[in-house]
N, CA, C and O atoms as a MOPAC input file, in Angstrom:
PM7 MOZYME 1SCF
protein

 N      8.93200 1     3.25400 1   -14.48400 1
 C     10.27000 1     3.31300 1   -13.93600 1
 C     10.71800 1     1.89300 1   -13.62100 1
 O      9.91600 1     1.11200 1   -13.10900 1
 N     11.85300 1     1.55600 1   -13.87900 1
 C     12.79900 1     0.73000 1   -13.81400 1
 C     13.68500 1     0.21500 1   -12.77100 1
 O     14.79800 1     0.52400 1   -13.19700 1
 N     13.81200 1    -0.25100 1   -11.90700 1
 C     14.96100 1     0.24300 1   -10.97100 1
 C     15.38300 1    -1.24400 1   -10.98900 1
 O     14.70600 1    -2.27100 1   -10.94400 1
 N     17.31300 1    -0.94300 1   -11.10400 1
 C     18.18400 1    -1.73100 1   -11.27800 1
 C     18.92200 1    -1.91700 1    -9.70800 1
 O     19.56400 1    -0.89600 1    -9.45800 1
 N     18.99400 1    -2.80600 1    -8.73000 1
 C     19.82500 1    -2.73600 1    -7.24800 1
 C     21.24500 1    -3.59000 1    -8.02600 1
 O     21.27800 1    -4.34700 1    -8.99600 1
 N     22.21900 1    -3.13300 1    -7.21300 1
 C     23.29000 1    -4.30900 1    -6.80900 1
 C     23.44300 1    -4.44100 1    -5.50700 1
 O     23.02900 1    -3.79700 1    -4.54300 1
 N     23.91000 1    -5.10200 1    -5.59500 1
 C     24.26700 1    -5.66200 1    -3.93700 1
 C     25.27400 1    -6.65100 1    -3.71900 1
 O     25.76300 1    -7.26400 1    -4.66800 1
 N     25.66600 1    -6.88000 1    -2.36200 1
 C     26.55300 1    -8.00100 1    -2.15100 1
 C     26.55900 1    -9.14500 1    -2.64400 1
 O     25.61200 1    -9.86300 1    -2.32500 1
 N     27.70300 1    -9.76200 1    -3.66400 1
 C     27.36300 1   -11.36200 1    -3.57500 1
 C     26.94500 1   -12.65500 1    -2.78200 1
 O     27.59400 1   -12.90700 1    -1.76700 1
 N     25.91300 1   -13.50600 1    -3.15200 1
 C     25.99600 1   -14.38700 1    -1.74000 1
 C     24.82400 1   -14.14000 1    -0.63300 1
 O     24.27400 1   -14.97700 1     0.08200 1
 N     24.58000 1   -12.52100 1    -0.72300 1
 C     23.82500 1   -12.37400 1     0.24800 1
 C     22.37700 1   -12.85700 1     0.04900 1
 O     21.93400 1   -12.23600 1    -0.91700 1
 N     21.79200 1   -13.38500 1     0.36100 1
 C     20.30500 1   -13.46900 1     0.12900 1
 C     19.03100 1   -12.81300 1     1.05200 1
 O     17.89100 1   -12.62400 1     0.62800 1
 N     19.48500 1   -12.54000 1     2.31500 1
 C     18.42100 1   -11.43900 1     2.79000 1
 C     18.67500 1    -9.94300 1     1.79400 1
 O     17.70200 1    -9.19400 1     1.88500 1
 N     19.50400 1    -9.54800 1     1.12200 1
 C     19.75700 1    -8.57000 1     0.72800 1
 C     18.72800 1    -8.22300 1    -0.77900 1
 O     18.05600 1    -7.25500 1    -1.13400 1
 N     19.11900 1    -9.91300 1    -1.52500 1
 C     18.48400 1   -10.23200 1    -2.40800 1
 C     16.66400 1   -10.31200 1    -2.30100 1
 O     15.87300 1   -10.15900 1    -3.23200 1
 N     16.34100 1   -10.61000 1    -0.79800 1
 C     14.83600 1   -10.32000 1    -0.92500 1
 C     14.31100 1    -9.53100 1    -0.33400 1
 O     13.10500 1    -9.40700 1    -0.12100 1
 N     15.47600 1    -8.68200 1     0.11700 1
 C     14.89400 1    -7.20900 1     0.52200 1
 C     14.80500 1    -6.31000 1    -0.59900 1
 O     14.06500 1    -5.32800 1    -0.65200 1
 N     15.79600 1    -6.79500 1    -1.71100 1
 C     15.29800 1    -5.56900 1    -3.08800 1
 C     14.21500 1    -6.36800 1    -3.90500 1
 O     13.75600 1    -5.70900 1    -4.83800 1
 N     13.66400 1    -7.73200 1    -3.75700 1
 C     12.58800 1    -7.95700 1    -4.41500 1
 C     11.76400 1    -7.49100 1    -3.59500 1
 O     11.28900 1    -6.45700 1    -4.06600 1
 N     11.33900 1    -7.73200 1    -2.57900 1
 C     10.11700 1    -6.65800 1    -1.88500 1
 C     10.09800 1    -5.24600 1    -2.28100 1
 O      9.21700 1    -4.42900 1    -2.55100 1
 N     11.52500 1    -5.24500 1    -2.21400 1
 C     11.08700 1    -3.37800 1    -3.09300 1
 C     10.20300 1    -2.91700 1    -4.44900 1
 O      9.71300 1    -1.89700 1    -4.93300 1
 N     10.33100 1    -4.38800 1    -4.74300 1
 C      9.77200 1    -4.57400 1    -6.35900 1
 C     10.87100 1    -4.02700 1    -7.35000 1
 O     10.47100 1    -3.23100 1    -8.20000 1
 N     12.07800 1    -4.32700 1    -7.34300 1
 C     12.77200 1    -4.26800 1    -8.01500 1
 C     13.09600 1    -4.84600 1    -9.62100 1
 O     12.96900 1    -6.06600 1    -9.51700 1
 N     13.34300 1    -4.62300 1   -10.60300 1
 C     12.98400 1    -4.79500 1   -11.46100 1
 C     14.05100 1    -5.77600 1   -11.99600 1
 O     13.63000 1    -6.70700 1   -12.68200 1
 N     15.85400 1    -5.65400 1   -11.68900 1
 C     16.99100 1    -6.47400 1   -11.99700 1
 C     17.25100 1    -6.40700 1   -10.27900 1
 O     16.72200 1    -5.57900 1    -9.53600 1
 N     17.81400 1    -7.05200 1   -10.02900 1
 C     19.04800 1    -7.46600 1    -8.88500 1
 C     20.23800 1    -8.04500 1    -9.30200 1
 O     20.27100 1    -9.16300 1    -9.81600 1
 N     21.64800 1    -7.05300 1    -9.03100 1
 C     22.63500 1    -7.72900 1    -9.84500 1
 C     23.42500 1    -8.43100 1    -8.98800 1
 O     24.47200 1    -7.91000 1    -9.37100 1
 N     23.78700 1    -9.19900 1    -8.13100 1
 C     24.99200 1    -8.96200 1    -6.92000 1
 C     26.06800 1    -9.42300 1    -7.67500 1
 O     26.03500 1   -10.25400 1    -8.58300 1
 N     27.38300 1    -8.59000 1    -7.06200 1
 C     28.20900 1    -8.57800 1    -7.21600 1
 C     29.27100 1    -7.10000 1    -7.67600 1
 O     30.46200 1    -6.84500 1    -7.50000 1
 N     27.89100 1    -6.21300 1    -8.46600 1
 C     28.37200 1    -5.32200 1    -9.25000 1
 C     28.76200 1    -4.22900 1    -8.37500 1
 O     27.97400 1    -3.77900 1    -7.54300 1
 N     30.00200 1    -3.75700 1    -8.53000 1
 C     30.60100 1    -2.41800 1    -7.64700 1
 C     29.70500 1    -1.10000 1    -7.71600 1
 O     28.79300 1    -1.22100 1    -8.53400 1
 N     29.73800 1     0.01500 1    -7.11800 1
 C     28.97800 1     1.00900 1    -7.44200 1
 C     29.65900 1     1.87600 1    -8.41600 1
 O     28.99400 1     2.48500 1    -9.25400 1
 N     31.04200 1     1.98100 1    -8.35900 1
 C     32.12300 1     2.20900 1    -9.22200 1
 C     31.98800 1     2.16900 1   -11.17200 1
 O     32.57300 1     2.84500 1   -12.01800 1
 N     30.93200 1     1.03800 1   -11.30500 1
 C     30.90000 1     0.36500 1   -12.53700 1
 C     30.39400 1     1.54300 1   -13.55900 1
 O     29.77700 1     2.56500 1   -13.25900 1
 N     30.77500 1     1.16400 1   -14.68400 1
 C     30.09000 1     2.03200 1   -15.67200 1
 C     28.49900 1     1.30800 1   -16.40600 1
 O     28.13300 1     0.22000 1   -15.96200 1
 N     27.78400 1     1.89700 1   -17.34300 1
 C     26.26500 1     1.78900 1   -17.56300 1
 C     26.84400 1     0.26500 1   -18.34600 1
 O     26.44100 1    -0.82900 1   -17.95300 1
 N     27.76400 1     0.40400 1   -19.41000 1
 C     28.07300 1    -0.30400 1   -19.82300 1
 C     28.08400 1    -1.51500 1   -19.04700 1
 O     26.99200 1    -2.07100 1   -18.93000 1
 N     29.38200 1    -2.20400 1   -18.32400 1
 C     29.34500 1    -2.69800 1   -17.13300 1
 C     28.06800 1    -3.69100 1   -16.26000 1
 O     27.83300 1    -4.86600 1   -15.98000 1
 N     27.50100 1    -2.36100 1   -16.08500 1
 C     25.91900 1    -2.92700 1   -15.38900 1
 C     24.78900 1    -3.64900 1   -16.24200 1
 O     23.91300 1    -4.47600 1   -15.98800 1
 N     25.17200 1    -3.02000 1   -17.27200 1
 C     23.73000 1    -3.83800 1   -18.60100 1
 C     24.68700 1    -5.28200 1   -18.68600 1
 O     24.01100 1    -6.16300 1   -18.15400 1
 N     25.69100 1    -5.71300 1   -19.04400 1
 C     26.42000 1    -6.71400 1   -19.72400 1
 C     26.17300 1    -7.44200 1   -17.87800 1
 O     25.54200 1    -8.47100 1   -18.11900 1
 N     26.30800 1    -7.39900 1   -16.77200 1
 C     26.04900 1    -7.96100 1   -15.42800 1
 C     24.67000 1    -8.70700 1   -15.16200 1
 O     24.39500 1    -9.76800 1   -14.60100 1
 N     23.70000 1    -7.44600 1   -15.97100 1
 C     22.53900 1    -7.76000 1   -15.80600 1
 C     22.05100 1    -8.88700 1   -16.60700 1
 O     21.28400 1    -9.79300 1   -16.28200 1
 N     22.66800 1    -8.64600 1   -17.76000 1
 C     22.76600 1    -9.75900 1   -19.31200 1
 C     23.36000 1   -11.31100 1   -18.69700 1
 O     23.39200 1   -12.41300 1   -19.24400 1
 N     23.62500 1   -11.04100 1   -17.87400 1
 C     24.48500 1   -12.54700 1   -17.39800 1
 C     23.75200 1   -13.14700 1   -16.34200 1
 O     23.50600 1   -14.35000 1   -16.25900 1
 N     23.18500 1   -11.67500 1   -15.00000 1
 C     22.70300 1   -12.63000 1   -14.54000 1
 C     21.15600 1   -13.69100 1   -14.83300 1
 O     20.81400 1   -14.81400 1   -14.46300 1
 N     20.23400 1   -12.09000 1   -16.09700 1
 C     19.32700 1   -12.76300 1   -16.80200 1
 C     19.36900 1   -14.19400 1   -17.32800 1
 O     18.55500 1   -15.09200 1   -17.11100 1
 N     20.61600 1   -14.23000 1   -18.15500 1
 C     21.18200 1   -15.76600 1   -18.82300 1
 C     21.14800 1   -16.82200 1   -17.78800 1
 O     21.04200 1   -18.01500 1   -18.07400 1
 N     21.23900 1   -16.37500 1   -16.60400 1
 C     21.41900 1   -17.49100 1   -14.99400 1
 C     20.15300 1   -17.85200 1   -15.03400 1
 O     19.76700 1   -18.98800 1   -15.30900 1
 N     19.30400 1   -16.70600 1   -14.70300 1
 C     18.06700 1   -17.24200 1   -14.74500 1
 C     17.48800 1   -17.80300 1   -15.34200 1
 O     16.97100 1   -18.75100 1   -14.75000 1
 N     17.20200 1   -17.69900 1   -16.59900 1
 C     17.00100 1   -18.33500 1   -17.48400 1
 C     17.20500 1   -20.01000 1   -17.73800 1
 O     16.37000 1   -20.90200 1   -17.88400 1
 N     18.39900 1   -20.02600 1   -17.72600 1
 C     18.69300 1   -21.54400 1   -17.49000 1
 C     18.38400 1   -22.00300 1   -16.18600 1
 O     17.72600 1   -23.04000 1   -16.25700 1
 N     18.64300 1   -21.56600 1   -14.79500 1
 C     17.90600 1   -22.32200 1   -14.03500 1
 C     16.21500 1   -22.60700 1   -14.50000 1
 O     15.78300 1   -23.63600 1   -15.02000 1
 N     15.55700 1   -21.56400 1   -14.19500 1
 C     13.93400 1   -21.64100 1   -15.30900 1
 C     14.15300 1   -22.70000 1   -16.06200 1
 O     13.44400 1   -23.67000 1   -15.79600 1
 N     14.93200 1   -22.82100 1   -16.94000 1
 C     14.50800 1   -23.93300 1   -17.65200 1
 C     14.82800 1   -25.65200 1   -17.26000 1
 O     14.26500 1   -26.55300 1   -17.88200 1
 N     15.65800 1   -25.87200 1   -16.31500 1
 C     16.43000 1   -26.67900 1   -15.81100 1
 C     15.06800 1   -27.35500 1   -14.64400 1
 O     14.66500 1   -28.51800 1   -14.61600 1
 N     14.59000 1   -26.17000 1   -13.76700 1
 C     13.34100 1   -26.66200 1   -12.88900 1
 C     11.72900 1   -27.00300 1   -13.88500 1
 O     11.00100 1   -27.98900 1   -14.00500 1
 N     11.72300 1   -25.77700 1   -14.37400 1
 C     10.73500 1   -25.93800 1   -15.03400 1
 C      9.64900 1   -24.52300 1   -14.67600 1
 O      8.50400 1   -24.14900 1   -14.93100 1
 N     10.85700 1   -24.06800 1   -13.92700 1
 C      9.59200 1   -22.94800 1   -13.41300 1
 C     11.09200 1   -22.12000 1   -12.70100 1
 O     12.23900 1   -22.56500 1   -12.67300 1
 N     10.59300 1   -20.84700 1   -12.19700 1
 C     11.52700 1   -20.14000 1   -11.55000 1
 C     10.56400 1   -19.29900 1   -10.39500 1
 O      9.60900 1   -18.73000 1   -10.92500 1
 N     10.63500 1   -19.17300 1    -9.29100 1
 C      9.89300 1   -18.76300 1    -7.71400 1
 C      9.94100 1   -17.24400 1    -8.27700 1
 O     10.94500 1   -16.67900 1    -8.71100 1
 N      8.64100 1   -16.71100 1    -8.17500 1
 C      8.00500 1   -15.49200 1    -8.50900 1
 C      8.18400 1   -14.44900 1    -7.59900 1
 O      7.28200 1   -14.45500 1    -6.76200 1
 N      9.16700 1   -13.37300 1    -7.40600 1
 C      9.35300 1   -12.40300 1    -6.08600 1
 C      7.96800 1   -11.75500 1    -5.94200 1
 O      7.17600 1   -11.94300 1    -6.86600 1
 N      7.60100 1   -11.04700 1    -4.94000 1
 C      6.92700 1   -10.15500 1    -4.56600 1
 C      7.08600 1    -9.02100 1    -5.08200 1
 O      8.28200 1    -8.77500 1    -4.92800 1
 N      6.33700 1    -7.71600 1    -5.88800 1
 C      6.65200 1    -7.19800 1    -6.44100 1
 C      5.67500 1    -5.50500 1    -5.55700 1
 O      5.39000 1    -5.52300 1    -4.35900 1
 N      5.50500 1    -4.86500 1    -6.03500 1
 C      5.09800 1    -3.75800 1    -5.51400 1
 C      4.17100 1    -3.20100 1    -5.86300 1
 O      3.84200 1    -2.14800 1    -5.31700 1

């Protein structure tokens, strides 16, 4: 199982309260409103974020997982 959170933009206790969950994406920003569509293309972007930061440090900080 998979599990996708959104959450508030900005927030970052929010953000490492769904990595302790062991969450699998964290999107913030995305409404609950959104369609599947929507949420994959959010997730696609914020992956692409990551990614380039990762590559920019050289490494990217490993959440806690479950």
């Amino acid at each position: 199982v998979l599990v996708a959170l959104c959450g508030n933009e900005g927030n970052a206790l929010e953000e490492i309260w769904a990595r302790e969950l062991g969450v699998w994406l964290y999107l913030p920003g995305v409404v609950d409103d959104s369609d599947l569509s929507s949420l994959l293309e959010a997730g696609q972007q914020v992956a692409a974020r990551r990614a380039l930061a990762s590559e920019r440090h050289g490494y990217f900080p490993k959440f806690k997982t479950a």
